[in-house]
Structure formats: structure tokens, C-alpha cells
C-alpha positions as CSV (number, residue, x, y, z in Angstrom):
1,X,0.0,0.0,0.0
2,X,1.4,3.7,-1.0
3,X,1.9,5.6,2.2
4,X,0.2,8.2,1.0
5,X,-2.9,6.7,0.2
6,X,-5.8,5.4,3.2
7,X,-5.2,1.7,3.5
8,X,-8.9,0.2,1.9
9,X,-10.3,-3.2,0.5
10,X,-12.5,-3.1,-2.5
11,X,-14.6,-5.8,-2.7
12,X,-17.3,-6.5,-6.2
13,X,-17.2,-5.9,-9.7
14,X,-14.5,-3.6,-11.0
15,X,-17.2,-2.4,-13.7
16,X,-20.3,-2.1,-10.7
17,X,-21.3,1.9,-9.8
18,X,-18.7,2.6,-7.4
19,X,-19.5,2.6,-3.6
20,X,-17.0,4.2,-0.7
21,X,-18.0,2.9,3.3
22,X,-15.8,5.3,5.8
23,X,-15.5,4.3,9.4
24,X,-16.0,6.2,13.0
25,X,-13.3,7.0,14.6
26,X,-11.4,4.1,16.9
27,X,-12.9,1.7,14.2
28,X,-11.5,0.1,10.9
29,X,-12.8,-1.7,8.0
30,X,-14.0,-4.3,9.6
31,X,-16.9,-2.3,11.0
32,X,-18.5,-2.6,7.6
33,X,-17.8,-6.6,7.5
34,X,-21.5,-7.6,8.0
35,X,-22.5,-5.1,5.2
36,X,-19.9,-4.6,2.3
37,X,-20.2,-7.9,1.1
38,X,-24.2,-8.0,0.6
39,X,-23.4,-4.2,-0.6
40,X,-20.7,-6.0,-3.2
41,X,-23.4,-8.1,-4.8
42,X,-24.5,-4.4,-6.5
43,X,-21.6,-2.1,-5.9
44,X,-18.2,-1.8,-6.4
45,X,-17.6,-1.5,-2.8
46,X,-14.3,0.2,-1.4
47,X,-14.1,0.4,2.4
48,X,-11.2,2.9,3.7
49,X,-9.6,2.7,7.0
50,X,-8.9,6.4,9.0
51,X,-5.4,7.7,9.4
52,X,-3.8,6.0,12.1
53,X,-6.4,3.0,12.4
54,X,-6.7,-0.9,11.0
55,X,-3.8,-0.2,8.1
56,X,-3.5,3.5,7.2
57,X,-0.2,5.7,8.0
58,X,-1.0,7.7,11.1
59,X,1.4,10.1,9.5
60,X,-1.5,11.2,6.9
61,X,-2.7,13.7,9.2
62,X,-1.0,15.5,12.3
63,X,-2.5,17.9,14.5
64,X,-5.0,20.4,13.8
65,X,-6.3,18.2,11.3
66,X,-9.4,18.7,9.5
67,X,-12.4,16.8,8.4
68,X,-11.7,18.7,4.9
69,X,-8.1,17.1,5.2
70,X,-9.9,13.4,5.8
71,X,-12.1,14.3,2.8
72,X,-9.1,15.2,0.2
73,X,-7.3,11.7,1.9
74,X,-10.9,9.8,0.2
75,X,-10.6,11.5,-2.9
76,X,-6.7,11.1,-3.0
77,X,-7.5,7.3,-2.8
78,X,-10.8,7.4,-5.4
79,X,-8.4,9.0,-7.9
80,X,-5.9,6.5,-7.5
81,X,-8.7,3.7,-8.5
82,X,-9.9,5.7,-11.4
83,X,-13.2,6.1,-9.9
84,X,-14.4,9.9,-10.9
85,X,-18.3,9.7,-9.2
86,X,-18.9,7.4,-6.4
87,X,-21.6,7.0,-4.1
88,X,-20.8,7.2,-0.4
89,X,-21.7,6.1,3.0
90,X,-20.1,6.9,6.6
91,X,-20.4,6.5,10.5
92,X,-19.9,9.2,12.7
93,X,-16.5,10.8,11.2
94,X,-17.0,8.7,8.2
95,X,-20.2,10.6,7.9
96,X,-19.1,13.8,8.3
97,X,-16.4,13.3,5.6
98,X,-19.3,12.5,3.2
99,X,-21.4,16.0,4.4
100,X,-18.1,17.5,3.5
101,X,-17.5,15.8,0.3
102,X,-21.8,16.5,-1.0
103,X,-20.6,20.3,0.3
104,X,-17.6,21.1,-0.9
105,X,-17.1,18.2,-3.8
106,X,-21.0,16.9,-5.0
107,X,-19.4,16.7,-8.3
108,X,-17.8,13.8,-7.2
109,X,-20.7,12.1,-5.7
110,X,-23.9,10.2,-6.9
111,X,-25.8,9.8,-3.8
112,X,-25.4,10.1,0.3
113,X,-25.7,7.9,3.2
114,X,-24.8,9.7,6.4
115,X,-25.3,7.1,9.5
116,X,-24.7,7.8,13.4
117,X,-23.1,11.0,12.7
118,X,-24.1,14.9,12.5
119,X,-23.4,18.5,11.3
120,X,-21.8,19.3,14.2
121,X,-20.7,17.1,17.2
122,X,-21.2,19.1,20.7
123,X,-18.3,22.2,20.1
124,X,-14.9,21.6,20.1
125,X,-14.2,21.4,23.8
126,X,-15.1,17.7,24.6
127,X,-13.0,16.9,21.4
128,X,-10.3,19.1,22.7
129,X,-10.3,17.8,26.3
130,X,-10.3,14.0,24.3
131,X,-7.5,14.7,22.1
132,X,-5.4,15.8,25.1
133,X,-6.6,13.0,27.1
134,X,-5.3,10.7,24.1
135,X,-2.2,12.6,23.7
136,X,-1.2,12.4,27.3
137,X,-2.2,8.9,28.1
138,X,-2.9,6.8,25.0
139,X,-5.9,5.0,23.9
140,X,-6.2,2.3,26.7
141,X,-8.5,4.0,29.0
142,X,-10.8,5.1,26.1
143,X,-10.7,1.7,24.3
144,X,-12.1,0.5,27.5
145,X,-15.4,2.2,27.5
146,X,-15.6,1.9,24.1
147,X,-18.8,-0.9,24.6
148,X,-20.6,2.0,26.2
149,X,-20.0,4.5,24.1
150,X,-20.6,2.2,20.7
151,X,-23.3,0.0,21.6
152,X,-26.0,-0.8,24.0
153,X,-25.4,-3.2,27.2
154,X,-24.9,-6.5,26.3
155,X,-23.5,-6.0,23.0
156,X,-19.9,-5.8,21.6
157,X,-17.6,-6.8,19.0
158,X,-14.2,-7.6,20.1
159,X,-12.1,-6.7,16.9
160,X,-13.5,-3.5,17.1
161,X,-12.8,-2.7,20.7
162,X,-8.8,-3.9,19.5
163,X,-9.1,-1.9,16.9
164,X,-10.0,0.9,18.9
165,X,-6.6,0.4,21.4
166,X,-4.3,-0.4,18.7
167,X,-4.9,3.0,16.6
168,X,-2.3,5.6,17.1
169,X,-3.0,7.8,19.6
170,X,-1.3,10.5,17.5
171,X,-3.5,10.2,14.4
172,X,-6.7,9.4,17.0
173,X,-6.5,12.9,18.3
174,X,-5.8,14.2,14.9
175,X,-9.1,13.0,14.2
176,X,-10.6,14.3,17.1
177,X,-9.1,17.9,16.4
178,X,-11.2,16.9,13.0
179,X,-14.2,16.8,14.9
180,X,-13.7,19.7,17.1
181,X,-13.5,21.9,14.3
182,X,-16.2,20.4,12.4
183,X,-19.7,22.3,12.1
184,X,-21.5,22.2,8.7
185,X,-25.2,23.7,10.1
186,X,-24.9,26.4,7.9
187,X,-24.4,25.0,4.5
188,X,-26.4,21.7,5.0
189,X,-29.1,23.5,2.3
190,X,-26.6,23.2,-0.3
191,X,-26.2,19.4,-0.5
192,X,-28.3,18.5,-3.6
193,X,-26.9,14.7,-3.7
194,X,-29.9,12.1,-2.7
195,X,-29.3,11.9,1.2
196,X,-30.3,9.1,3.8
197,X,-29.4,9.6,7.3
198,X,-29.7,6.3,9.4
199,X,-30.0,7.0,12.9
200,X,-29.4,4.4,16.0
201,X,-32.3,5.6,18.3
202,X,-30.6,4.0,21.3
203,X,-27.5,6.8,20.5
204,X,-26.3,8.6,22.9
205,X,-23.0,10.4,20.9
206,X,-24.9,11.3,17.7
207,X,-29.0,10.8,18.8
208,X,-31.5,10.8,16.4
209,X,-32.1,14.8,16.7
210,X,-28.7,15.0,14.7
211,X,-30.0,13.2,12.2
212,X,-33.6,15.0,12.0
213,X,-31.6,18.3,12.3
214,X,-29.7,17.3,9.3
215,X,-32.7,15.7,7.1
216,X,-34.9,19.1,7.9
217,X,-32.1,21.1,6.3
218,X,-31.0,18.9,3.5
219,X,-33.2,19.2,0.5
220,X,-35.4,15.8,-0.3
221,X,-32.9,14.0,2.1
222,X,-34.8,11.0,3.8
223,X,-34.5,9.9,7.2
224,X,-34.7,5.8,9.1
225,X,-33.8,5.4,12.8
226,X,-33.2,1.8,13.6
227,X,-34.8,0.7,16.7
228,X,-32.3,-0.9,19.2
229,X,-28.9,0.6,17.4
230,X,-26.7,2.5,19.2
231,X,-23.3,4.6,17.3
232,X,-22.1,1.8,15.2
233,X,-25.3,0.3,13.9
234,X,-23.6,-1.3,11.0
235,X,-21.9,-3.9,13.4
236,X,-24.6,-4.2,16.0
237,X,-27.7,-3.7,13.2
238,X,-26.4,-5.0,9.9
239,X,-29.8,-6.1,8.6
240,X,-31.3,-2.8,8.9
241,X,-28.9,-0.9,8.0
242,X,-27.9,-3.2,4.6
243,X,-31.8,-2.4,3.9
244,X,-31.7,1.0,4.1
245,X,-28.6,1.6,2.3
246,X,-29.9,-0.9,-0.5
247,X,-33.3,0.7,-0.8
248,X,-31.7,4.2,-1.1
249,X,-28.5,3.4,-3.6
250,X,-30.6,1.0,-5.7
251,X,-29.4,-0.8,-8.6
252,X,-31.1,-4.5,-9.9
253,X,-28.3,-6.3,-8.1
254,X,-29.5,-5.0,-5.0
255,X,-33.1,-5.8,-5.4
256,X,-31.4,-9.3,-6.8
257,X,-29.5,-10.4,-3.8
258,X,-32.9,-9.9,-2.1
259,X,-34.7,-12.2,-4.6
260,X,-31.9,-14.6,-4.4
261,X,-31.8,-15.4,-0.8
262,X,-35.6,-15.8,-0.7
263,X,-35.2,-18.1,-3.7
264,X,-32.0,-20.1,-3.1
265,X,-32.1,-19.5,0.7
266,X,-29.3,-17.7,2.7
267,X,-26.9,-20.9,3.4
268,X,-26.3,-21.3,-0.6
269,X,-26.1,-17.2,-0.8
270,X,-23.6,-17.3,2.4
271,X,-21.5,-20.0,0.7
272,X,-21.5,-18.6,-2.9
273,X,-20.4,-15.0,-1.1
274,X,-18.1,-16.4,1.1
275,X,-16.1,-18.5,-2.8
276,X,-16.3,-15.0,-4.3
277,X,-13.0,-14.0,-5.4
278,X,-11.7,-10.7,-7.4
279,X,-11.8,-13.3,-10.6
280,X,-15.5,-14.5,-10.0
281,X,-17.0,-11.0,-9.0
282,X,-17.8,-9.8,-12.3
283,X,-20.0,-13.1,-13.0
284,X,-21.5,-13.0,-9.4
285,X,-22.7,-9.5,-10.3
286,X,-23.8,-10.3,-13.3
287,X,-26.3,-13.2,-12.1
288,X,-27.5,-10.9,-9.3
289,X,-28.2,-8.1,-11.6
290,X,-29.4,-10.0,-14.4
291,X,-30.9,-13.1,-13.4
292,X,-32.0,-12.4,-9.9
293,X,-32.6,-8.6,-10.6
294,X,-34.3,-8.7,-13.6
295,X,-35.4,-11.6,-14.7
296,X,-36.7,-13.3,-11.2
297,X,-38.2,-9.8,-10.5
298,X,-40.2,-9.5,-13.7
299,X,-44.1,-9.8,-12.3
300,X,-45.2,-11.2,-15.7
301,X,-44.4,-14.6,-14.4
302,X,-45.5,-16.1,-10.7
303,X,-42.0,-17.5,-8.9
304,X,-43.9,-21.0,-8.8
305,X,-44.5,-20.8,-12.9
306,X,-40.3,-19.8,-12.9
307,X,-39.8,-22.8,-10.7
308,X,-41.5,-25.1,-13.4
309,X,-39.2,-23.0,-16.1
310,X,-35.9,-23.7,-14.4
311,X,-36.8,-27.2,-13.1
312,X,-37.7,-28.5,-16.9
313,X,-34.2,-26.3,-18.6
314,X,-32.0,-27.9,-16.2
315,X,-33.2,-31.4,-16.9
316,X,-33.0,-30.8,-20.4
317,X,-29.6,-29.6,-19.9
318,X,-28.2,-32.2,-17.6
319,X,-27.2,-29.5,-15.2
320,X,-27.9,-31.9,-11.7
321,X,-25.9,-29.8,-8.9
322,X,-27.9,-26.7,-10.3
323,X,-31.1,-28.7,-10.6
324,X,-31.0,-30.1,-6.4
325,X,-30.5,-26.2,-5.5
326,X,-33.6,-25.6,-7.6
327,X,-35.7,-28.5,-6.2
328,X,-35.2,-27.2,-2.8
329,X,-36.1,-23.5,-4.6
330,X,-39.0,-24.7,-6.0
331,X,-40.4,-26.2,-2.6
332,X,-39.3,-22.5,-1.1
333,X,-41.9,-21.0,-3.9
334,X,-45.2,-23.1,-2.9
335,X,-44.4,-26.3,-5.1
336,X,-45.6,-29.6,-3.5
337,X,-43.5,-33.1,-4.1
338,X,-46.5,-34.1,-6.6
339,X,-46.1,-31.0,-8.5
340,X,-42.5,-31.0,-8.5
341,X,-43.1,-35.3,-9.8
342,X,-45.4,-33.2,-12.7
343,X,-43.2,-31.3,-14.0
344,X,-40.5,-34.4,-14.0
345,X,-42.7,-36.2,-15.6
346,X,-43.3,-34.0,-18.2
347,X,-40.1,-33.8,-18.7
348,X,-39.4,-37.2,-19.6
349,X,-41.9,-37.2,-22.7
350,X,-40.0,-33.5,-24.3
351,X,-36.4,-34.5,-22.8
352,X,-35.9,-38.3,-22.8
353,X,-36.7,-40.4,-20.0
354,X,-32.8,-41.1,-20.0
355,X,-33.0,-37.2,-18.5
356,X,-35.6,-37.5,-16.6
357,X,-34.9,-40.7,-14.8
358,X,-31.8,-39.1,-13.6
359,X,-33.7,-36.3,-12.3
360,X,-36.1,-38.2,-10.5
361,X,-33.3,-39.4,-8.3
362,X,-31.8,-36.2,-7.7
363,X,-35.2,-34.7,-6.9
364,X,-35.9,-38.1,-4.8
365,X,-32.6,-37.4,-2.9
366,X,-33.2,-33.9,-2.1
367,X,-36.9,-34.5,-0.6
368,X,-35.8,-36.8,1.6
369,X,-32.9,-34.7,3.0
370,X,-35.6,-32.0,3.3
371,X,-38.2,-33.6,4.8
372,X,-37.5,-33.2,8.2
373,X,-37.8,-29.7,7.8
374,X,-40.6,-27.2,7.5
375,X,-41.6,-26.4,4.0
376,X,-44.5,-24.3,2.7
């Protein structure tokens, strides 16, 4: 990695709509791990780390730091992966980097997803006392009521909480210096990207007033609060918040992954996510735009009638891994074991009974595995 540039992973299609994920501060990356990859299916995702933290140089930034600076580090690193207009979402600092980018750069973005974070974050003196706290004493003391400040009782995630006491304490209070100077109340009118603001109603360093105050002023900008989130809802609220992000930045893929999993059923999805590699990215975003995103999601056909579809082209082609997934699919979609026998059947007078014998035992096979289980 170039020194100069934020450590990041990209994960998706090189050819997807381009997607940047910032972090809070004391966090990395990996606060995004239950999200980017469900993002990837649509997006070519790029998740940064802050100055300091997970990868990055802390030399990137020094004191007196700005969020402006943070924001030129972003587009420093979108240059450098030839991506001109991106879409972007952040938590807490992360967020304010992207009010600062739809500010002072919307040229460069296509839409805005501001989560946990504000305009302004409570004048610079806490952020002040904080960065001379860190500078003093290191991260140690902080890191260990991180839990509190980042989620509600009970909850935690453990790499984030090391994450939080290995950053440099030098670059941390850089970043806080960021926030203390930070207020954007009086420009938020003249973001005219599409804005979401997520809040975590169970917030207590950005609460869900920042996030009004911001939505009220932004034009059109749209506003969730996620019951039971606190500041990092990405970690402690993945679901909602991959729903809100996907209903806001679109695209087929999106909607695909959605279809996909209710299809297929999320153990398949998991495994076929988890085998994605850099080489197979392009063709896993081209069956969850295309075939899941469009075609599945065309109303013209019922899913049951699609079932049939698939069940008699896979016979036809021989294709019995694909056609067990799609037995268990078609049970997913309202098809009985008659039915499914049916459309077999059928088969065997416009394929060959050679074709269709074989697929009465892999169909055979898969009921029985399945019928311990619930099915509709």
C-alpha cells in the first residue's frame, strides 16, 4: 500500500457503480464486514480505514487536522482507483467526511448515506479535552469504555474494541481535532446529492435529533432510525442498515441479492459469497443483476410458474448440482413433491426419460434430505 494513500479493500465488480463505506473513529474496516459484502453483490464497494487506524499511515494527518483534510485523503485514494463519481456512505467521522465531500465536492458524488453521525458534534471542547486525554495517556483507557459508548449493554464486537486500542494515539487525536472543528449547520441546504441519514435511536454520541436536524435542512434527504442501534449500527444492526442503504442506492443487483436469498435460501447465498473472489466478482454481479434482478423480479411470471421453467431447462440440460438447489427452490416457492413429480414427468416425454430418470433421483434425494424440515 502507498503511504500516502488510506489503506482500503475493494470488494465487487471492478465495472459495478462505485461505492466508498468510511468508518468512525477508533474503528476500521472491519466495521463494515457484515455489510460490504451483501453491498458488493451491487456495488463496487471500497471500504477505507482512518489515518492511524486498522492499516492507514497515522502520519497522513498531524494535529489540527481537518475533516476537509480526511475528505481530500478519500478523494486522493478514489483518484488513485480511477473512480471519478462514487456513491458514499459513513459513520460518525465517516459521515461527516461525506457532508463535507456533497458540500464542498458533490461533483464527485452520486448519492449520500450519512449514518450515526451529524453536522456538528457538541463544540470543540469535549473533542479538545479528548485529544489531550489521548495525547497524554494513550488509547487504553478510552478503548475500555468503548462498549458503552458504541453499543448498548450487552453488545460488543471484540475486533473493534482492538481496533480501537491499537490506533495511534497521535493520528486518533488528529481525528478528534477533526471533529472539534467540524460544524456544517450552515451549508447543509446546499447538498443536492440524494441523502439518507440512518439513525441508531438507542444513540447517545450522535442521537437521532442530529440526524432529524440534518434531514430538515438537507433538501429531499430522507430519514430511518433503527430501533435498538446504538453509534455503530452497522456492526450491532447489519440487517437494517444493509436495507436501508440498499433501498436508497438502488441498482437490480441489489433488489437481486434480495430475490436470491428468498429463492435459493441464505446458506447457498452465504456459501457462494463467502467462494467470491476478485476473478468471479464480475460473473456474481452479473447473475444478481441479471438473473435475480431482472429476470426473477419481472411480475409477468408467478416464482412458482419460474420454478416449473428452471426445473424442466436444467433437466433438459443435464445440469444436476444446479437442478437439487432448484428442487429445494422450487419447494421455497409453494411447489408440492406431486407437483414437482409433474413437471418431472413432463419432462421425460420432451427431454428423454434417459433425462428425466436421472432427475427423479436427484429430486428423490433432495426430498428426503428435506423432509425433516418445514416447508410451505
Amino acid at each position: 500500500m502507498t503511504p500516502s494513500l488510506l489503506n482500503h479493500r475493494a470488494e465487487g465488480a471492478a465495472s459495478a457503480p462505485p461505492l466508498l463505506l468510511g468508518p468512525s473513529l477508533g474503528t476500521s474496516s472491519a466495521l463494515w464486514d457484515k455489510v460490504a459484502p451483501e453491498l458488493s453483490a451491487a456495488h463496487r464497494v471500497v471500504r477505507w480505514d482512518l489515518p492511524g487506524h486498522g492499516g492507514s499511515a497515522a502520519g497522513l494527518i498531524g494535529p489540527g487536522a481537518t475533516v476537509g483534510d480526511l475528505a481530500g485523503l478519500v478523494l486522493a485514494l478514489a483518484d488513485s482507483l480511477g473512480i471519478g463519481r462514487f456513491a458514499y456512505a459513513g459513520v460518525s467521522l465517516g459521515g461527516a467526511v461525506g457532508l463535507h465531500l456533497a458540500v464542498h465536492h458533490p461533483q464527485r458524488l452520486t448519492s449520500l448515506a450519512v449514518i450515526c453521525s451529524s453536522a456538528h458534534f457538541n463544540g470543540p471542547q469535549p473533542w479538545e479535552e479528548r485529544a489531550a486525554l489521548v495525547r497524554r495517556e494513550g488509547l487504553a483507557g478510552l478503548a475500555a469504555g468503548a462498549d458503552a459508548r458504541w453499543f448498548t449493554r450487552g453488545f460488543t464486537v471484540p475486533e473493534l474494541v482492538r481496533d480501537h486500542r491499537e490506533a495511534d494515539p497521535e493520528a486518533y487525536a488528529a481525528c478528534c481535532d477533526a471533529l472539534a472543528a467540524f460544524d456544517l449547520r450552515d451549508r447543509l441546504a446546499d447538498v443536492s446529492v440524494p441523502t439518507l441519514l440512518v439513525a441508531g435511536r438507542e444513540d447517545p454520541a450522535t442521537p437521532p435529533a442530529h440526524l432529524r436536524q440534518i434531514a430538515d435542512a438537507v433538501p429531499d434527504a430522507a430519514l430511518v432510525e433503527i430501533p435498538g442501534a446504538s453509534h455503530l449500527a452497522p456492526a450491532q444492526c447489519p440487517g437494517a442498515v444493509l436495507a436501508a442503504l440498499r433501498a436508497h442506492f438502488g441498482g437490480a443487483a441489489g433488489r437481486g441479492m434480495e430475490v436470491r436469498r428468498e429463492v435459493l435460501g441464505d446458506a447457498h447465498v452465504d456459501r457462494a459469497q463467502a467462494r467470491q473472489t476478485p476473478f468471479t466478482a464480475r460473473f456474481q454481479d452479473f447473475v444478481s443483476r441479471y438473473a435475480w434482478g431482472e429476470i426473477w423480479t419481472d411480475p409477468t411470471l408467478s416464482r412458482r410458474e419460474r420454478s416449473m421453467i428452471t426445473l424442466t431447462a436444467l433437466v433438459a440440460y443435464g445440469h444436476h448440482d444446479e437442478l437439487a438447489m432448484h428442487v429445494r427452490a422450487a419447494r421455497r416457492n409453494g411447489l408440492t413433491p406431486e407437483e414437482i413429480g409433474a413437471v418431472l414427468l413432463q419432462t421425460a416425454v420432451y427431454c428423454g426419460v434417459p433425462s428425466a430418470n436421472a432427475a427423479f433421483a436427484t429430486a428423490q434425494r433432495v426430498l428426503a434430505e428435506d423432509s425433516g424440515h418445514d416447508r410451505p
